[in-house]
C-alpha positions in Angstrom: -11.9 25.8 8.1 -13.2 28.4 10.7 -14.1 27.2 14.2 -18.0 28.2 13.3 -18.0 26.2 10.0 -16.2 23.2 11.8 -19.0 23.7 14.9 -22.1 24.1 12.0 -20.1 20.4 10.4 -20.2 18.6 13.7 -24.1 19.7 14.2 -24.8 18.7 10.9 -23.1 15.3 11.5 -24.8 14.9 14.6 -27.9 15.4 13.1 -27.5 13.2 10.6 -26.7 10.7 12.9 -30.0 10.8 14.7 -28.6 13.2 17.6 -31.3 15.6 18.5 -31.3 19.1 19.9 -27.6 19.4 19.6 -27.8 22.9 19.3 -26.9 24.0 22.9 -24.1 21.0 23.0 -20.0 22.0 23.0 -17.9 21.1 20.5 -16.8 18.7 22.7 -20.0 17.2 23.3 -20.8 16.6 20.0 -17.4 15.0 19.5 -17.9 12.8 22.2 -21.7 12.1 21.1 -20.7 11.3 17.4 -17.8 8.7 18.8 -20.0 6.9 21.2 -22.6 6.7 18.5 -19.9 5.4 15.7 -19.2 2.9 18.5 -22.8 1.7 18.2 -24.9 3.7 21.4 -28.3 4.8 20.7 -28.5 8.6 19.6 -29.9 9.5 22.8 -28.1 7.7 25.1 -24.9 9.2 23.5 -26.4 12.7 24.1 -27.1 12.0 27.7 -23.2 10.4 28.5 -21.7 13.5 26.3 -23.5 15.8 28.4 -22.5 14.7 31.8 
């Protein structure tokens, strides 16, 4: 899998798990987002701590 497809997969993921705007986010960030919302955070609040 190419870095773009695995970027578009996270973004996808991220939306589906309630993440919004997560177009501007790293690939980091969304990692971190989708982990801390797995471990039960609010979508938002997972946004704001990946993004600091």
């Amino acid at each position: 899998m190419t870095d773009r497809q695995q970027l578009h997969e996270l973004r996808q993921r991220a939306h589906n798990a309630g993440i919004e705007g997560n177009s501007k986010m790293t690939e980091s960030q969304l990692k971190t987002a989708l982990s801390k919302v797995t471990k039960g955070a609010s979508p938002q609040a997972a946004k704001q701590a990946a993004k600091r």
